[in-house]
C-alpha positions in Angstrom: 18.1 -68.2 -5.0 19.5 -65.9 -7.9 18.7 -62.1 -7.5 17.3 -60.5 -10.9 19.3 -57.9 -11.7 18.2 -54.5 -12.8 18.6 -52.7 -16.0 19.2 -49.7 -17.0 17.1 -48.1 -20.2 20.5 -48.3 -22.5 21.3 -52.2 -21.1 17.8 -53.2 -21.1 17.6 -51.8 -25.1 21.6 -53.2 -25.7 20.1 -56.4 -24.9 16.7 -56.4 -27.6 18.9 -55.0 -30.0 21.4 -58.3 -30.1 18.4 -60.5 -29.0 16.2 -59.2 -31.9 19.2 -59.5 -34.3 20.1 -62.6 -33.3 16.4 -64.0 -33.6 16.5 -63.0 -37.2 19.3 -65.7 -38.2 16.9 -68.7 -37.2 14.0 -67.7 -38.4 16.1 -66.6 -42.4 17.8 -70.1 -42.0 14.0 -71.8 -42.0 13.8 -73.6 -44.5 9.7 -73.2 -44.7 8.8 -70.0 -43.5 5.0 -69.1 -41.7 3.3 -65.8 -42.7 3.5 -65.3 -39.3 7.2 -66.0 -39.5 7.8 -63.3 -42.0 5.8 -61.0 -40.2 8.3 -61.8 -36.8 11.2 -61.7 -39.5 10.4 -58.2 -40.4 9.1 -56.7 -37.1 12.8 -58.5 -35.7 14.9 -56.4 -38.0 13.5 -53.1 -37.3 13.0 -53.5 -33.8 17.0 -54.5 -33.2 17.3 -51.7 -35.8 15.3 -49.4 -33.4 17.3 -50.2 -30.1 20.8 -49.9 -32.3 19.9 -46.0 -33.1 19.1 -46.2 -29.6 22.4 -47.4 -27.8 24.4 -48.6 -30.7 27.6 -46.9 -32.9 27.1 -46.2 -36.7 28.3 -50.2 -37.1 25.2 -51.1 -35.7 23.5 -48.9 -37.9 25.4 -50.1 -40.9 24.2 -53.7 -40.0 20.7 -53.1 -38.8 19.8 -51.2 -42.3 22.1 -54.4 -44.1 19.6 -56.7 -42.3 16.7 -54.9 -43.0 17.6 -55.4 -46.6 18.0 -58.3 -46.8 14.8 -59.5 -44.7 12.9 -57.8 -47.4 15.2 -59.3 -49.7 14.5 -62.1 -48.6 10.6 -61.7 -48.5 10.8 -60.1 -52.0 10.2 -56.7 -51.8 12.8 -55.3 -54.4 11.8 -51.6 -53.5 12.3 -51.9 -49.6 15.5 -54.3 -50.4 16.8 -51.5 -52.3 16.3 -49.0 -50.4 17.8 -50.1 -47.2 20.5 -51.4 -49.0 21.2 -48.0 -50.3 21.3 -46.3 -46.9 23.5 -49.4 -45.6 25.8 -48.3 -48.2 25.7 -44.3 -47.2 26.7 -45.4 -43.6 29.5 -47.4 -45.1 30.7 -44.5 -47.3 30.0 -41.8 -44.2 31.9 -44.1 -41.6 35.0 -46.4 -43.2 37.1 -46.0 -40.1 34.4 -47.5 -38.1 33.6 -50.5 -40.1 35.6 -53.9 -40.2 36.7 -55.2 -43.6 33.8 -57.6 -44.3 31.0 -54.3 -43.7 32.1 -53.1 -47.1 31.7 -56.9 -49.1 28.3 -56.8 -47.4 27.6 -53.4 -48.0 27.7 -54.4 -51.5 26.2 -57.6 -51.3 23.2 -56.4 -50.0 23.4 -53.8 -52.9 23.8 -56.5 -55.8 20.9 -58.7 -54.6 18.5 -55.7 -54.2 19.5 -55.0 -57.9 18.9 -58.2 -59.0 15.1 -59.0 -57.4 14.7 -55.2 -59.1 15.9 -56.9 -62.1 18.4 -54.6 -62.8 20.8 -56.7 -63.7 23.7 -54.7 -65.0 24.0 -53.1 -61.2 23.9 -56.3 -59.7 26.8 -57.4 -61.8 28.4 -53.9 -61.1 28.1 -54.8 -57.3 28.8 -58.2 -57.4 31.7 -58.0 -58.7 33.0 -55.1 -56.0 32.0 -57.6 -53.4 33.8 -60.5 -54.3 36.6 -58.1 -54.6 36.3 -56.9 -51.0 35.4 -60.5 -49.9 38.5 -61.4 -51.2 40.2 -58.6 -48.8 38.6 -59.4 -45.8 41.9 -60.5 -43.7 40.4 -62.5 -41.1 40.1 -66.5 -42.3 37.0 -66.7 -40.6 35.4 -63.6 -41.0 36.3 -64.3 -44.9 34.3 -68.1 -44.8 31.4 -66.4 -43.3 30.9 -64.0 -45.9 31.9 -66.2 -48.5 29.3 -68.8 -47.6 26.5 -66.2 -46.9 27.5 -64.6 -50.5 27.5 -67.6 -51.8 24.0 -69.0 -50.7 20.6 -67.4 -50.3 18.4 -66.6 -53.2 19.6 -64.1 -56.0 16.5 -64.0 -58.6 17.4 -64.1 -62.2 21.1 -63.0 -61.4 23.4 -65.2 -62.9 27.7 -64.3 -63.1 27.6 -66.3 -66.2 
């Protein structure tokens, strides 16, 4: 018979923020998404978001509002994309010692595709470009064919490098 253990506040909210951020991946990787889907997609991001601020280090912060951009990037909310984009970005600026290489490529990421389903193309260009130049940076192998597969992918509007 297993004994449940039991948590304390910060374990019990270290554990919904990773489960809620995790959750987010399967549901952004579904290839036909519910309304109620997009509804859990949204409420997933800002509650890991919530329990980050909670227990979490500005990298978590960093990544939660980077997630929260690109749900509503995802869901096509240009306004919302950008703007959490843009305070993913302050957190980047604020905190450079904290962050790992591949923060910065998808601090900018985030940043080009909330430009381009704003339709401002010349700043999605302009941000583009600085993230394949820090995804071209990012040292670990791995941690480079992540990025460059998730840059690669997803949806980016009317944006086109060509």
């Amino acid at each position: 018979m297993s004994e449940e253990k039991e948590l304390t506040l910060a374990e019990a909210q270290l554990k919904f923020a990773k489960s809620s951020f995790n959750g987010i991946w399967e549901l952004l990787d579904k290839s036909k998404r519910t309304p109620e889907d997009n509804e859990n997609l949204l409420l997933s991001a800002y509650t890991s978001l919530y329990h980050w601020k909670q227990v979490g280090t500005e990298v978590n912060l960093q990544r939660g509002y980077w997630m929260i951009s690109r749900v509503y990037q995802v869901l096509g909310n240009a306004d919302q994309a950008l703007q959490w984009a843009i305070k993913c970005q302050s957190v980047t600026e604020d905190n450079p010692s904290d962050l790992e290489d591949f923060d910065f490529a998808f601090a900018q990421e985030c940043l080009a595709r909330a430009y381009a389903l704003a339709d401002d193309l010349d700043r999605a260009k302009e941000h583009y470009d600085l993230a394949v130049d820090l995804g071209k940076r990012i040292e670990d192998p791995e941690d480079q064919k992540i990025f460059m597969n998730d840059f690669q992918g997803g949806n980016w509007h009317e944006f086109s490098t060509e």
